[in-house]
C-alpha positions as CSV (number, residue, x, y, z in Angstrom):
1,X,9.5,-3.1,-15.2
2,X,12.3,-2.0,-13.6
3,X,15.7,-4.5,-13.6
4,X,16.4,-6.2,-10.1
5,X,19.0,-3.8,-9.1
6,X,16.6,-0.9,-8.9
7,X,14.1,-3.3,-7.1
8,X,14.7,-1.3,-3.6
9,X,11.8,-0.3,-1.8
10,X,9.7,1.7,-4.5
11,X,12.6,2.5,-6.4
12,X,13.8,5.7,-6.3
13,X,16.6,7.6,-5.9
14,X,19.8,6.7,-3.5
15,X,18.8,9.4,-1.4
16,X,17.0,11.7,0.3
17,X,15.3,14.5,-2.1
18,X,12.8,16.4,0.3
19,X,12.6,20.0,-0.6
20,X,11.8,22.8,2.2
21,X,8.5,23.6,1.2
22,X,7.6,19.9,0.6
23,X,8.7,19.2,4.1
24,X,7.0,22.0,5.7
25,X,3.8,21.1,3.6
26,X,3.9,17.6,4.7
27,X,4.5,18.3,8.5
28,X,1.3,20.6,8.4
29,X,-0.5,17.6,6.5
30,X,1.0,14.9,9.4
31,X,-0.2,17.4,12.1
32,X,-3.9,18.1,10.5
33,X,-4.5,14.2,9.7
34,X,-3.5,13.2,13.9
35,X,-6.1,16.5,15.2
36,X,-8.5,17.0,12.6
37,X,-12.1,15.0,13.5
38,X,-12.3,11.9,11.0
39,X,-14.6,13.9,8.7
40,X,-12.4,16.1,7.8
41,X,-8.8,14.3,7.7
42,X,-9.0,13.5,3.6
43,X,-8.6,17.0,3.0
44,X,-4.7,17.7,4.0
45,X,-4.0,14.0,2.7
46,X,-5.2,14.9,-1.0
47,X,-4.1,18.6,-0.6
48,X,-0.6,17.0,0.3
49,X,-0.5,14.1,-2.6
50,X,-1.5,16.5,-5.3
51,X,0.0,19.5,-4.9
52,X,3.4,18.6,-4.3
53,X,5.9,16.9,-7.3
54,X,6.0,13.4,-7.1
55,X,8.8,12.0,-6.4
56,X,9.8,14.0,-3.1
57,X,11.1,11.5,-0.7
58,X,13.0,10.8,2.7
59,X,15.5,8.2,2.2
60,X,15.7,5.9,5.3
61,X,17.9,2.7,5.4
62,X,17.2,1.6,1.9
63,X,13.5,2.3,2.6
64,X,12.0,4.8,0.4
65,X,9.4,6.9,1.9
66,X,7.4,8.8,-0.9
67,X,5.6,11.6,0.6
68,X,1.7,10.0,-0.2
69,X,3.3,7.1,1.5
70,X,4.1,8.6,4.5
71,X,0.9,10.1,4.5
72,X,-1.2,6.7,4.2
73,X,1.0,5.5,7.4
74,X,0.3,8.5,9.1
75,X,-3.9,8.1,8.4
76,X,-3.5,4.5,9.4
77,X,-1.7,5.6,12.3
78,X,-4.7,8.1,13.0
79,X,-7.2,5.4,12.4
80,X,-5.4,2.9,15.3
81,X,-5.4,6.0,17.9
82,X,-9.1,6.2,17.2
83,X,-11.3,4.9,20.1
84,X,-12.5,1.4,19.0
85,X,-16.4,2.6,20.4
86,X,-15.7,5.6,17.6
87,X,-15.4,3.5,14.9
88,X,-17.8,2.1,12.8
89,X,-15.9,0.1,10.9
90,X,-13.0,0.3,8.1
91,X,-15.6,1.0,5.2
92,X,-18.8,2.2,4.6
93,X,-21.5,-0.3,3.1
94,X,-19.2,-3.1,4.8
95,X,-16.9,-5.1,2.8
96,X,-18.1,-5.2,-1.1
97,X,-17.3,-6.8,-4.4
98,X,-15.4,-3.6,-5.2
99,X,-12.7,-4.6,-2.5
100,X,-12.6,-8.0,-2.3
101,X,-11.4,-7.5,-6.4
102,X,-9.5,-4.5,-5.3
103,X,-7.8,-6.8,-3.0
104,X,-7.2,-9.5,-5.2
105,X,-5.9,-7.5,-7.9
106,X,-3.3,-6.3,-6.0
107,X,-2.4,-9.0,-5.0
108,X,-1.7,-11.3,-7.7
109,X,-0.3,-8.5,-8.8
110,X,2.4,-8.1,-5.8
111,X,2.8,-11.7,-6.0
112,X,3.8,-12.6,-9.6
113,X,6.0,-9.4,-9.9
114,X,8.1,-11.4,-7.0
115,X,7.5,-14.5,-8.9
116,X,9.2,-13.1,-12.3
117,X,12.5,-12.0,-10.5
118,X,12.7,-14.0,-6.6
119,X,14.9,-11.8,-5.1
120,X,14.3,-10.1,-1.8
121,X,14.4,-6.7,-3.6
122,X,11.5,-7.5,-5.4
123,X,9.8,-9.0,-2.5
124,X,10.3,-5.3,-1.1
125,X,9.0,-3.6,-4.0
126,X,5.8,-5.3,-4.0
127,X,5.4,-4.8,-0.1
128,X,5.7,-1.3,-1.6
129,X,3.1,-1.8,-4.2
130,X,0.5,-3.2,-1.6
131,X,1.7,-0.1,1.1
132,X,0.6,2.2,-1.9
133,X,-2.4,0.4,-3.4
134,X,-4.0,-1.4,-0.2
135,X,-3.0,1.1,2.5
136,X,-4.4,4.1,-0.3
137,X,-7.4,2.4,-1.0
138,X,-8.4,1.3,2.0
139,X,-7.6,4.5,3.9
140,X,-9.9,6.2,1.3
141,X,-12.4,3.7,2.0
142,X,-12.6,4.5,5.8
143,X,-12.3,8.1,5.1
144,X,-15.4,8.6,2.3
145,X,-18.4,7.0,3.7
146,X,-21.3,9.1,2.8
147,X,-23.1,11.7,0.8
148,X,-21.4,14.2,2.8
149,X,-17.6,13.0,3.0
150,X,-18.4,12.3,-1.0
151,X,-19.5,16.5,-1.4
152,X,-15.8,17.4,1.1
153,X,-13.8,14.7,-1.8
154,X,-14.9,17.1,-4.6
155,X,-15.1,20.1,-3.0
156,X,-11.0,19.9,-2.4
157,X,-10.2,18.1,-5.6
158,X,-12.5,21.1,-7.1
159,X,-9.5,23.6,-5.3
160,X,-6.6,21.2,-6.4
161,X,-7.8,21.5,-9.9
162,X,-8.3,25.7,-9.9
163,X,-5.2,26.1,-8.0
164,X,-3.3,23.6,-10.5
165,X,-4.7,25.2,-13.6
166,X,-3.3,28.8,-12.6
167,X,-0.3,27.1,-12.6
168,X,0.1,25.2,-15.8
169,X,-1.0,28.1,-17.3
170,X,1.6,29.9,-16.4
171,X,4.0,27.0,-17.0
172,X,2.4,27.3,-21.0
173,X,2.9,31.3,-20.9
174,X,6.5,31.5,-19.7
175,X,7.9,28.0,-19.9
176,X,8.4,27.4,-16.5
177,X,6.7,25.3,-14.3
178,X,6.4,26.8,-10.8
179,X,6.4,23.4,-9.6
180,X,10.3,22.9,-10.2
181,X,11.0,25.7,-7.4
182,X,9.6,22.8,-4.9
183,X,11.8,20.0,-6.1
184,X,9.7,19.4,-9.3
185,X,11.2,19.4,-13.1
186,X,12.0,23.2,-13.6
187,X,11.2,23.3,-17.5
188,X,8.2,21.9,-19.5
189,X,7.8,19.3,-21.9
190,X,8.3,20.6,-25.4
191,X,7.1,18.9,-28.0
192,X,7.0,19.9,-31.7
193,X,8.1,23.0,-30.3
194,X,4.9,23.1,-28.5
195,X,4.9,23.2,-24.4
196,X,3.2,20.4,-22.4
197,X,2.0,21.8,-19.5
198,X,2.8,18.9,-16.7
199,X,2.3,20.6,-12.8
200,X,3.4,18.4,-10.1
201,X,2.8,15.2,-12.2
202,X,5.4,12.9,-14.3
203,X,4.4,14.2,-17.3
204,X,1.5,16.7,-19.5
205,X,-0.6,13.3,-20.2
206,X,-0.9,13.1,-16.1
207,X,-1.7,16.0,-15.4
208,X,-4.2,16.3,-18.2
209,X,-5.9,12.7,-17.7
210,X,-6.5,13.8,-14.1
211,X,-7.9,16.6,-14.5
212,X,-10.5,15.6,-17.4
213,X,-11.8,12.1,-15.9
214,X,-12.6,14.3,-12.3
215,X,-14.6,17.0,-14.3
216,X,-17.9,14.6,-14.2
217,X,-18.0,15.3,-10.4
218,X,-17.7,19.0,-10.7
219,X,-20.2,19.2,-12.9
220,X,-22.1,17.2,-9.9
221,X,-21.2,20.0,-8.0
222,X,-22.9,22.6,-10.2
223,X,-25.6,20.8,-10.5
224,X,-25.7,20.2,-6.6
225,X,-25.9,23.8,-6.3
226,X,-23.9,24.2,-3.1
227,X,-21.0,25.6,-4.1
228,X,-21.8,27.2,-7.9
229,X,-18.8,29.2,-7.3
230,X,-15.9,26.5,-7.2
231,X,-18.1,24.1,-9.3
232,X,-17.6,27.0,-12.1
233,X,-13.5,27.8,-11.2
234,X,-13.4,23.9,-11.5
235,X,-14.9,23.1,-14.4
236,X,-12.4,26.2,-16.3
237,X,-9.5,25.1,-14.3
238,X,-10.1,21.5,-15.8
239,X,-10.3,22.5,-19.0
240,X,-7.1,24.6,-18.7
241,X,-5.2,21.2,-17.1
242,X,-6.5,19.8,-20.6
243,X,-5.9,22.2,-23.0
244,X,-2.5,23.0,-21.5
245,X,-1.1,19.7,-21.5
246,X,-1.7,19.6,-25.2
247,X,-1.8,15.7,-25.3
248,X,-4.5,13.3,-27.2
249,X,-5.5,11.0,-24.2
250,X,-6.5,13.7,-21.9
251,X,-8.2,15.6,-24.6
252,X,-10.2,11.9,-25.3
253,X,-10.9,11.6,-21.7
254,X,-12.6,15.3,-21.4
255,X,-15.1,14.2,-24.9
256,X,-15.8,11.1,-22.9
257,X,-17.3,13.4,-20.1
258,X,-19.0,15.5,-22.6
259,X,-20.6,12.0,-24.5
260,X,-21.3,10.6,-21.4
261,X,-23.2,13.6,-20.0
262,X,-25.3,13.8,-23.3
263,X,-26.1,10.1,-23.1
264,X,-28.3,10.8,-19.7
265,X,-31.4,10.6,-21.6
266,X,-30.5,6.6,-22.8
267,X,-30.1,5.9,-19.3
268,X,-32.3,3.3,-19.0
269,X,-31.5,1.8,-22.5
270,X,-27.5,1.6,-21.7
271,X,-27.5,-2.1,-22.6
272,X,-28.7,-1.7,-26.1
273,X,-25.8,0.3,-26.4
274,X,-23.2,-1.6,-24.6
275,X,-24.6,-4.1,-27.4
276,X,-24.7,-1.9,-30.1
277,X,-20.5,-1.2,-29.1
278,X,-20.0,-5.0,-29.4
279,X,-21.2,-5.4,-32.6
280,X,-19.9,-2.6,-34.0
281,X,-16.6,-3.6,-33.1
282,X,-16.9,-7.4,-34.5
283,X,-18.6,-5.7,-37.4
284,X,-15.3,-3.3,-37.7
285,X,-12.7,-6.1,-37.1
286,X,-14.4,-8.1,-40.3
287,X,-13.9,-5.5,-42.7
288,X,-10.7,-3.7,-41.8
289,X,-7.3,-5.2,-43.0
290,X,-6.0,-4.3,-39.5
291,X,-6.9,-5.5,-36.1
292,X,-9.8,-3.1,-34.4
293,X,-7.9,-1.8,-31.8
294,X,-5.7,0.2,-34.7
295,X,-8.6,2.6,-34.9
296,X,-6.1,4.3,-32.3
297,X,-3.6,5.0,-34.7
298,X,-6.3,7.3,-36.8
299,X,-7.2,9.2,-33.8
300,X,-4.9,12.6,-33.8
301,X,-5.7,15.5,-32.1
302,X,-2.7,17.4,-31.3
303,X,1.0,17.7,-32.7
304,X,3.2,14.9,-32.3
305,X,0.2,12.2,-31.6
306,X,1.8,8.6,-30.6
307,X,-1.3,6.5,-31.7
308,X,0.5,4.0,-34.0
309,X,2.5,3.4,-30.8
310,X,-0.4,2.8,-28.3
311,X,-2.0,0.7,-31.3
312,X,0.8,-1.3,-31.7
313,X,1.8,-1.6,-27.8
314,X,-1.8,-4.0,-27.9
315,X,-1.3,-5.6,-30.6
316,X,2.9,-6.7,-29.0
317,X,0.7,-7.5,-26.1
318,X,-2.1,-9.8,-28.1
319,X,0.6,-11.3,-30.1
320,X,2.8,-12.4,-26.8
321,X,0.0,-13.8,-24.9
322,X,2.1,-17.1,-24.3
323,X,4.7,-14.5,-22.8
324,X,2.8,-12.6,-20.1
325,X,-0.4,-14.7,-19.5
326,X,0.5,-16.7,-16.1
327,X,2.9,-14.2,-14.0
328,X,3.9,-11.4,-17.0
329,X,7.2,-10.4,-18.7
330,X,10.4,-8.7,-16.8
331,X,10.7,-6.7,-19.3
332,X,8.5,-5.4,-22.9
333,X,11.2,-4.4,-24.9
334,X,12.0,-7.1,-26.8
335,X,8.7,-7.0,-27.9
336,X,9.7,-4.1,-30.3
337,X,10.8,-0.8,-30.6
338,X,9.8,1.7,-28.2
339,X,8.0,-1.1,-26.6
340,X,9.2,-0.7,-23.2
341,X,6.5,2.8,-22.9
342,X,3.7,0.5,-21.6
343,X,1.1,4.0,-22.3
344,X,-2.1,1.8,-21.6
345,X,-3.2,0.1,-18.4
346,X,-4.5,-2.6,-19.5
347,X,-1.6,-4.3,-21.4
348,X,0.8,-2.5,-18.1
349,X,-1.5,-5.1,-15.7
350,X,-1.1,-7.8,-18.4
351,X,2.7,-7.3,-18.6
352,X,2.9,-6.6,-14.2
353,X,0.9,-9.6,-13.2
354,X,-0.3,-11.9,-16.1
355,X,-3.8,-12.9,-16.8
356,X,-5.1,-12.9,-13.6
357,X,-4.4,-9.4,-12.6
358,X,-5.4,-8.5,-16.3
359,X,-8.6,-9.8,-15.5
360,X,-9.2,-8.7,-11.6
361,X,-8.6,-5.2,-12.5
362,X,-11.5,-5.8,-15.3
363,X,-13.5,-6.7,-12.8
364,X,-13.0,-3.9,-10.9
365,X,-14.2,-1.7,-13.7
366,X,-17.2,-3.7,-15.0
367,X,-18.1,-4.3,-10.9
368,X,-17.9,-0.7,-10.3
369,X,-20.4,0.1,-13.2
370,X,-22.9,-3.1,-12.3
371,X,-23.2,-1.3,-8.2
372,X,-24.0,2.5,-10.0
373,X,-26.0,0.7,-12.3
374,X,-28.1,-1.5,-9.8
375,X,-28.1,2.0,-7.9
376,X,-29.4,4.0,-10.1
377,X,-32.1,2.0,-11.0
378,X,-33.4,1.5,-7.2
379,X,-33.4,5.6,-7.2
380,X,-35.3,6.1,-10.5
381,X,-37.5,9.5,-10.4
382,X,-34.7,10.7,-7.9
383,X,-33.2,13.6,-9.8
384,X,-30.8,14.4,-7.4
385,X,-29.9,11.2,-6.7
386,X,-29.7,9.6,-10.4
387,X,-27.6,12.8,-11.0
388,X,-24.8,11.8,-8.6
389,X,-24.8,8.0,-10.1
390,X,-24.8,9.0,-13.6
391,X,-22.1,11.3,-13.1
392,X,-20.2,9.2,-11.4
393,X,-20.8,6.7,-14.2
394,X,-19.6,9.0,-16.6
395,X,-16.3,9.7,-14.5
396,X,-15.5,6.1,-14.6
397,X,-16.3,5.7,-18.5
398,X,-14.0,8.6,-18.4
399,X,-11.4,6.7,-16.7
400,X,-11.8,3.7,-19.3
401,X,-11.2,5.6,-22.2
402,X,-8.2,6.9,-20.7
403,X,-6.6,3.6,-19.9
404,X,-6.2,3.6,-23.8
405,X,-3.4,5.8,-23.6
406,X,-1.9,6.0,-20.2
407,X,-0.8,3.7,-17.6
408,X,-0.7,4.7,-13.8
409,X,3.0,6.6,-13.0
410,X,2.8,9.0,-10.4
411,X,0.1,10.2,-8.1
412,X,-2.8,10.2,-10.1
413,X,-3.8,6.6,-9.7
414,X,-5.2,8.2,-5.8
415,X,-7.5,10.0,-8.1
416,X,-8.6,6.7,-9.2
417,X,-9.4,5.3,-5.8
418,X,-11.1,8.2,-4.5
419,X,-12.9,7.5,-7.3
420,X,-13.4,4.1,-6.6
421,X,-13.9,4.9,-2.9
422,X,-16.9,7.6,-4.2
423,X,-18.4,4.7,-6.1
424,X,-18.9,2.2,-3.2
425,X,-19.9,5.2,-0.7
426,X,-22.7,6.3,-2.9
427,X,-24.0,3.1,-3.6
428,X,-23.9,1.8,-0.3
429,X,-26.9,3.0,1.6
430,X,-28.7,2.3,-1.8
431,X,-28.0,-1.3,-2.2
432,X,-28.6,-2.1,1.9
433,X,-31.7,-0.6,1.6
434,X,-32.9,-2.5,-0.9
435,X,-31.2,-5.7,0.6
436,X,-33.0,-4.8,4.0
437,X,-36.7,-4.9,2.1
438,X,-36.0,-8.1,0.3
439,X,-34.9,-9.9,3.4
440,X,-38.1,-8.5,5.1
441,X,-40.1,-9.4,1.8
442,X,-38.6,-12.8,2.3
443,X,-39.7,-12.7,6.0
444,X,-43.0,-11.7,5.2
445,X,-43.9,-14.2,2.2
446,X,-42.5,-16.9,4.4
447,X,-45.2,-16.4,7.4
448,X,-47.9,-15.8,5.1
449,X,-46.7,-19.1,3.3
450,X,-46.8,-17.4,-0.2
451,X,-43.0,-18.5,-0.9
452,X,-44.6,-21.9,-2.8
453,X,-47.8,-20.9,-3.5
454,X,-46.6,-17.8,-5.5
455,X,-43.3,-18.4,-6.7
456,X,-43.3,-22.3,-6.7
457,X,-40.0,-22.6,-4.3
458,X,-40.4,-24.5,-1.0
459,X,-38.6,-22.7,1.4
460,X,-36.4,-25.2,3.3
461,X,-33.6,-22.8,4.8
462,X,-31.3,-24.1,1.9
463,X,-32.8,-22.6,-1.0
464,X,-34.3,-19.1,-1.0
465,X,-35.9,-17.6,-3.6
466,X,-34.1,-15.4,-5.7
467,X,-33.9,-11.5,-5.7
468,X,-36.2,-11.0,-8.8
469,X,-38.7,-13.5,-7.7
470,X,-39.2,-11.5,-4.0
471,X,-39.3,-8.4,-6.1
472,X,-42.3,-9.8,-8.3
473,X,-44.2,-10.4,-5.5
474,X,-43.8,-7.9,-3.0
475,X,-46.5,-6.1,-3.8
476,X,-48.2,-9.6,-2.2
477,X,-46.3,-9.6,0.3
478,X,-47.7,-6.1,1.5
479,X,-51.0,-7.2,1.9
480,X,-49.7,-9.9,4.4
481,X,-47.7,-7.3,6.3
């Protein structure tokens, strides 16, 4: 966490640091998002946010406008010029669990990071936080509302990727990344004399992470068969964004596609496994002399691994509970050496926001698989449909792995809520449909009067019966239709 004299408006530099081509980039974005039809105005905003360093900003009485920033203003802006009898409404599905956790992450989030300092330049940093998190999220949300806008999200995030791997590619071959000629860092990583490929990200894990936790959708788009073509440059390009960055968590990230896509076949016995997980993990903590979560530290894939130090950032963060649990910490590193590098997300909302943050943005994982998983049940013997679910599911195991090792820094974490955004547009028309013929299964039962005769509830208008009770019984309720 950043001391309270670099609490200005999303930190930053003291100045403008817009580079040409950024600013010509952006103006064509700006100019797209105000003329293109609704449809079609997520493709220059994630063309924009990803292929352009982060970090480019304009500098504007203390404020500090990041280009996705200015970008998310701009959509919003787009979204109040939009004819109110053109709009159907801010998101698809209507408003879910997935936002009203979203929203309540961010902010207890926002408001204990005020709380720890009470100065008015943290109370502008967290209006920051909530202009990037809320205005992101939400303008996702209005802008991916069905299958369609779902197949456009992937389809440019399949040419991000291809485009981005050509690049870091060339940044591993010749040890310069083409990204430092737009205002971006000029030379690589090195590390063990070995180059980290990072692109326009903050680092190689970044740029590595995002590119293995997306590959679960283009392998939805192969499988779509609508555009075999990108799908395949996608899928390699990924791979590259991995193999280039030459970092562990990225690397774990890309298995966790390649488990979870092997794993289709257990679909319908995922909670023997999510069991099986458990106990194998109380089982592990009984017998090792270390706490589990040190398994970390014996994962190694590449040169100059830091697992000891993401095994040991949780175990700072179990031992200071008493620290970080109502508001969290200014600052980690008295908590040990090195211990300022908060590389997980979990222990970075623990230490941002305290238990309750810790415990929203939970939710917001565990939330997100219980709507795919209630999804893909309804759609059983729907190929095409359990497919997209699955996958989707798999991204977001994807995701959770990765939050092992990495903590959000740059623009990846829009990845996350156009993944988030996919998730709740996918589901959507699912769920309501399935809501619609329990209501009128509900309907039905009542005017035959089977509600007490075959479930034993009196209807009074106070109690209903419950979901699994209407679904027992509306194959009786047919015969009253």
């Amino acid at each position: 966490m950043p001391t309270s004299d670099h609490l200005r408006f999303g930190g930053g530099l003291s100045g403008t640091a817009l580079h040409p081509i950024v600013m010509i980039l952006s103006i064509i974005a700006i100019l797209l998002i105000l003329a293109l039809p609704r449809k079609y105005v997520v493709v220059p905003f994630l063309l924009a946010v990803f292929l352009t360093p982060f970090g480019q900003q304009l500098y504007v009485g203390g404020v500090h406008l990041f280009i996705p920033r200015i970008l998310i203003l701009i959509g919003w802006v787009r979204i109040g010029l939009t004819p109110k009898s053109s709009q159907s409404g801010i998101a698809s599905g209507g408003f879910t669990l997935i936002d009203k956790v979203f929203i309540c992450w961010a902010a207890f989030r926002a408001t204990a990071t005020y709380l720890e300092f009470l100065e008015a330049g943290a109370l502008i940093n967290q209006c920051a936080f909530l202009w990037d998190t809320l205005g992101g999220f939400f303008l996702l949300r209005y802008l991916i509302r069905d299958e369609e806008d779902i197949l456009r999200v992937v389809r440019t995030f399949a040419f991000i990727v291809s485009l981005l791997a050509v690049t870091m590619l060339y940044e591993k071959l010749h040890g310069v990344n083409p990204f430092g000629y737009m205002g971006g860092k000029l030379e690589p990583m090195v590390r063990d004399g070995v180059i980290r490929s990072q692109g326009p990200f903050t680092g190689p894990i970044p740029a590595g992470t995002f590119a293995a936790t997306i590959l679960a959708l283009f392998v939805w788009l192969w499988h779509s068969g609508k555009s075999r073509i990108l799908a395949a440059a996608s899928i390699i390009g990924a791979t590259v964004m991995v193999v280039t960055s030459a970092s562990s968590t990225p690397l774990l990230a890309y298995l966790a596609v390649i488990l979870g896509i092997l794993m289709l076949p257990l679909r319908g016995k995922m909670r023997v496994v999510r069991w099986g997980i458990v106990f194998l993990l109380i089982g592990l903590q009984l017998v090792m002399k270390a706490p589990v979560w040190f398994l970390i530290n014996h994962i190694e894939f590449v040169s100059g691994n830091s697992g000891y130090h993401r095994a040991m950032i949780i175990d700072m963060c179990v031992r200071h509970f008493w620290d970080w649990w109502l508001i969290g910490v200014k600052s980690t590193q008295d908590w040990g050496w090195d211990m300022w590098d908060q590389a997980n997300q979990f222990v970075a909302e623990a230490e941002g926001g305290g238990l309750a943050t810790l415990v929203c943005f939970v939710l917001l994982v565990s939330r997100s698989f219980g709507r795919l998983g209630s999804a893909r049940k309804l759609v059983a013997g729907d190929n095409k449909k359990e497919w997209l679910l699955w996958l989707l599911g798999v991204a977001l195991f994807s995701y959770l792995v990765s939050f092992f090792g990495i903590s959000f820094s740059d623009q990846s974490q829009y990845a996350w809520f156009s993944l988030l955004a996919v998730i709740s547009a996918a589901t959507a028309p699912i769920l309501a449909r399935e809501t619609e013929a329990l209501n009128q299964t509900e309907s039905r039962l009542t005017q035959a009067g089977l509600v007490e005769s075959s479930l034993g509830v009196r209807f009074t208008g106070r109690k209903k019966p419950t979901t699994s009770c209407l679904r027992q019984t509306n194959s009786k309720a047919k015969g009253f239709s």
